[in-house]
C-alpha beads as a LAMMPS data file, in Angstrom:
LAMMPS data file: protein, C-alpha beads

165 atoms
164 bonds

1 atom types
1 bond types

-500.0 500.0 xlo xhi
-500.0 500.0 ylo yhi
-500.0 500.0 zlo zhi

Masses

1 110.0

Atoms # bond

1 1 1 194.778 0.086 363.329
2 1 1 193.047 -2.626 361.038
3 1 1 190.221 -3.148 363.544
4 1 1 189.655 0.681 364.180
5 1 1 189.331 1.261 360.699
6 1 1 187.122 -1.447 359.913
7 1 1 184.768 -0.887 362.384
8 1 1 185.153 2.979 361.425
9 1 1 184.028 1.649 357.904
10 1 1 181.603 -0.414 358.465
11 1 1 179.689 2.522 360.702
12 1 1 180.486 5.059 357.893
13 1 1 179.211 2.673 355.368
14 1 1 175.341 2.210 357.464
15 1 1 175.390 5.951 357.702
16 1 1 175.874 6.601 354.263
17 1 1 173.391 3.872 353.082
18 1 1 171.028 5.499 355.471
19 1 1 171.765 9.151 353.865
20 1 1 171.855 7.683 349.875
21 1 1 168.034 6.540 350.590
22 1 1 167.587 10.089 352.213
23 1 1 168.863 11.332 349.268
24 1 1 166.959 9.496 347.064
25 1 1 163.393 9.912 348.841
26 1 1 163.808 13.679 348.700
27 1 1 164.770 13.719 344.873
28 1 1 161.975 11.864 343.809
29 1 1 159.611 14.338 346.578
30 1 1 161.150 17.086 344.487
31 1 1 160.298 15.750 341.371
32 1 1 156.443 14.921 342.463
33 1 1 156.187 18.909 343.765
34 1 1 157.455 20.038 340.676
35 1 1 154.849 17.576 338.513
36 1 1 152.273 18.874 340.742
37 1 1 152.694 22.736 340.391
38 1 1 152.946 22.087 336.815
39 1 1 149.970 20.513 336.972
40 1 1 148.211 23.636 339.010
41 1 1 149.803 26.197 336.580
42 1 1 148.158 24.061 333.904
43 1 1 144.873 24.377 335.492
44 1 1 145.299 28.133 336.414
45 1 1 146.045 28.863 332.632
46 1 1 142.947 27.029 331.498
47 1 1 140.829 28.898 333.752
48 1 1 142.896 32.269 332.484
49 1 1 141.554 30.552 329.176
50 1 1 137.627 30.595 330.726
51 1 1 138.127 33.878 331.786
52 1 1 139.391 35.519 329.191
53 1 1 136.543 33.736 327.017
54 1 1 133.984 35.107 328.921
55 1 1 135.547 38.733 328.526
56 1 1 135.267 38.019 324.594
57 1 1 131.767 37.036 325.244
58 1 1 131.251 40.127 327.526
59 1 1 132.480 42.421 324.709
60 1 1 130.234 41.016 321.938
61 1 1 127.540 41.159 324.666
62 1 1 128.565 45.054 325.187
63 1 1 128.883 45.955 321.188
64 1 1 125.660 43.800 320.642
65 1 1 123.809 46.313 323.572
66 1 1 124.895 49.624 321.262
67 1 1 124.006 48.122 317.963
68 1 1 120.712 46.100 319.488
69 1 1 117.400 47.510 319.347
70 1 1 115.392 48.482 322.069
71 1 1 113.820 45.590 322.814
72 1 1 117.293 43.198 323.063
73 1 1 118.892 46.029 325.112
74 1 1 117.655 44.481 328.469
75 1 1 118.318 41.164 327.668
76 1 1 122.611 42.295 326.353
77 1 1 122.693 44.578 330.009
78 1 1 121.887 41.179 331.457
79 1 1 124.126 39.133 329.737
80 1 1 126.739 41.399 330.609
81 1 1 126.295 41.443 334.446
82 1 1 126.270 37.530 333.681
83 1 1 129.657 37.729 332.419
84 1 1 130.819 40.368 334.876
85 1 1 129.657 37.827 337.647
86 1 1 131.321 34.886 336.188
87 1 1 134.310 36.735 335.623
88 1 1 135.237 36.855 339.105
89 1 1 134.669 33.900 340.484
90 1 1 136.798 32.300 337.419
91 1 1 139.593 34.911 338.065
92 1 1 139.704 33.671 342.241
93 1 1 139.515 30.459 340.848
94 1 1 142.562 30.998 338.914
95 1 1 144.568 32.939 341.342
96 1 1 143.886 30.618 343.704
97 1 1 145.551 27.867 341.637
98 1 1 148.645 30.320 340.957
99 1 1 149.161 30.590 344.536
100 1 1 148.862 26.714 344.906
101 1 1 151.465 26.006 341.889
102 1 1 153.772 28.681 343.589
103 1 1 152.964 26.730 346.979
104 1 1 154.275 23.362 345.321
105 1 1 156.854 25.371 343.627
106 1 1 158.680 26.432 346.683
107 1 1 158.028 22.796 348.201
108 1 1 160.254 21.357 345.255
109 1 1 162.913 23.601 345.786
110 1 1 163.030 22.628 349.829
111 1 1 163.162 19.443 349.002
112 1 1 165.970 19.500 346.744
113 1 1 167.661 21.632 348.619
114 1 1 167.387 18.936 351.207
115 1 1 168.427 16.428 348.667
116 1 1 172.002 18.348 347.532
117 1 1 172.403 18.063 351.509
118 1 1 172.626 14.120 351.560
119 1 1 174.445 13.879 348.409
120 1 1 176.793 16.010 349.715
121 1 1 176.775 14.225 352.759
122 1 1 176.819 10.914 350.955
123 1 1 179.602 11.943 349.462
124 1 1 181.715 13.055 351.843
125 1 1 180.990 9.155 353.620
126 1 1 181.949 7.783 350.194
127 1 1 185.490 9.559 350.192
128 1 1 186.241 8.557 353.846
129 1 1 185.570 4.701 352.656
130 1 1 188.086 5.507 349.765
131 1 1 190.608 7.038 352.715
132 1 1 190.189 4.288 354.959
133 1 1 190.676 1.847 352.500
134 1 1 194.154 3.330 350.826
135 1 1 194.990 3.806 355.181
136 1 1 194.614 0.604 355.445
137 1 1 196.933 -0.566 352.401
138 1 1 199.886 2.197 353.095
139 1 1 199.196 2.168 356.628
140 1 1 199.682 5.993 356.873
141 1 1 198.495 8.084 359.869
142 1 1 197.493 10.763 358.013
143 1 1 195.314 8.994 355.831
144 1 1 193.699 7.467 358.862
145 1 1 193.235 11.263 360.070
146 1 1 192.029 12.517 356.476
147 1 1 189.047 9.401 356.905
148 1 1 188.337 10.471 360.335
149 1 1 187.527 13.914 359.186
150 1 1 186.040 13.227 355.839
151 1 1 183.829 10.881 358.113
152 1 1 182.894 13.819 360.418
153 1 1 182.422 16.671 357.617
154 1 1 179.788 13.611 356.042
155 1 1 178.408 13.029 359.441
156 1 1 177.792 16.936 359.779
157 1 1 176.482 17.878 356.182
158 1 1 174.061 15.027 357.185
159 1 1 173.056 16.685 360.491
160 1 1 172.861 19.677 358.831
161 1 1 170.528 17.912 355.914
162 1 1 168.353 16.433 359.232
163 1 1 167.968 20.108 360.783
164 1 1 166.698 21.657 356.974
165 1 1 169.405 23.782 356.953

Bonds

1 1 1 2
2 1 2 3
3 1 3 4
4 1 4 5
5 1 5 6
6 1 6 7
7 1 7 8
8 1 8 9
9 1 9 10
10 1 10 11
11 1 11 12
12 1 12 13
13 1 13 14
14 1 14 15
15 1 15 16
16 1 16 17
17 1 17 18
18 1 18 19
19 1 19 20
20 1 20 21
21 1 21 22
22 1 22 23
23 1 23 24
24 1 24 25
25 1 25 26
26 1 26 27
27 1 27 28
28 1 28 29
29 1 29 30
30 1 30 31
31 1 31 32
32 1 32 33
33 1 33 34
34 1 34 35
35 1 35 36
36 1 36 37
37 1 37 38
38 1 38 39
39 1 39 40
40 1 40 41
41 1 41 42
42 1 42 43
43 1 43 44
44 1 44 45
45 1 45 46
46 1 46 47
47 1 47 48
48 1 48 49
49 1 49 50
50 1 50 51
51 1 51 52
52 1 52 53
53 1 53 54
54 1 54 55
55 1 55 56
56 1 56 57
57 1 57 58
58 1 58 59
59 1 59 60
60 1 60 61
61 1 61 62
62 1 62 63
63 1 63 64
64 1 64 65
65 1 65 66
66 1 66 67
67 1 67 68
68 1 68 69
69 1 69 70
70 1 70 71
71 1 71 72
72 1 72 73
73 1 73 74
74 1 74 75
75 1 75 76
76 1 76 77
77 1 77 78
78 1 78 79
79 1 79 80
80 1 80 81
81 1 81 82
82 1 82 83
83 1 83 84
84 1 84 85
85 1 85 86
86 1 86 87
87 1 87 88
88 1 88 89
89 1 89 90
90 1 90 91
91 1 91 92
92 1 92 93
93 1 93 94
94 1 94 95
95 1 95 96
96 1 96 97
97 1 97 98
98 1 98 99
99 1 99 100
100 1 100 101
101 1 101 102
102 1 102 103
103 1 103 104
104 1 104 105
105 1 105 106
106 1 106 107
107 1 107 108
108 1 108 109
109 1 109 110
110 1 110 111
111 1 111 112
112 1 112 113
113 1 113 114
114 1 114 115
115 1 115 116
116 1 116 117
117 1 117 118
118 1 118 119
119 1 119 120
120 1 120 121
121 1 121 122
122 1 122 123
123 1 123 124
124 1 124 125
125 1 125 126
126 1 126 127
127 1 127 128
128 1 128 129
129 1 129 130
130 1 130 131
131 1 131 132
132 1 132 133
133 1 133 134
134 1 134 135
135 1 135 136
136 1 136 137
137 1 137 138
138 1 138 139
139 1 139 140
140 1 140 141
141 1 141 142
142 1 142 143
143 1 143 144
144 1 144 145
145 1 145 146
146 1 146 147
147 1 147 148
148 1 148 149
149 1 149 150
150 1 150 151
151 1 151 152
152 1 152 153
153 1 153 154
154 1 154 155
155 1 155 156
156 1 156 157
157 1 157 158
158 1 158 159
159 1 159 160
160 1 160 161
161 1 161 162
162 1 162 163
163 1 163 164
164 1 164 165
């Protein structure tokens, strides 16, 4: 019994080191997504900012054209197609950065979905250690049983952490 469940410990023990650093890459993956969607959301809301500046300047431009005279008329129509034009590429520009936030949003959440898995995992390994150490001191079958499938639930919850599930 001493040599099954010191072998059986030692195994568990690899495993569960193995599944701790899996744990800990995909926390700190987690944490980088989430830095870098803030970082996108940042940039979409200054060009939000941009835009909506150039819809201030596109209303002055539009009250300037009804209280210009004649002769500044053309050049406020112009300023306002200017404006108009810049408008839209600012507000694709800005969209586009939502959708890459929400992209890096979703890739944190993955991840630390994936990283619940190996703590769980871990810590399933990490109670059959504990069982196959008190098996050991009583000597007790069942607690030799309880290690064996606290080792196996671990073992899964890890498999199930390798398939992304």
């Amino acid at each position: 019994m001493t040599n099954q469940i010191a072998m059986f410990t030692a195994i568990i023990a690899t495993v569960g080191a193995i599944f701790g650093y899996m744990g800990g890459a995909t926390q700190a993956n987690a944490g980088l997504f989430k830095n870098n969607a803030a970082i996108k959301k940042t940039e979409a809301s200054n060009q939000w900012n941009y835009y909506q500046a150039k819809s201030s300047k596109q209303n002055l431009s539009e009250l300037a054209l009804e209280l210009a005279p004649a002769s500044k008329k053309e050049f406020y129509e112009g300023e306002i197609k200017r404006y108009k034009s810049e408008k839209g590429d600012i507000k694709k520009d800005a969209e586009k950065l939502e959708a890459e936030a929400k992209s890096w949003d979703e890739r944190s959440d993955t991840e630390m979905h994936q990283h619940h898995r190996w703590a769980q995992a871990t810590t399933a390994l990490q109670v059959s250690i504990a069982l196959a150490a008190i098996a050991l001191l009583t000597r007790k079958d069942w607690l030799k049983k309880a290690m064996y499938v606290m080792g196996a639930i671990g073992v899964t919850v890890g498999g199930l952490a390798v398939m992304h599930i």
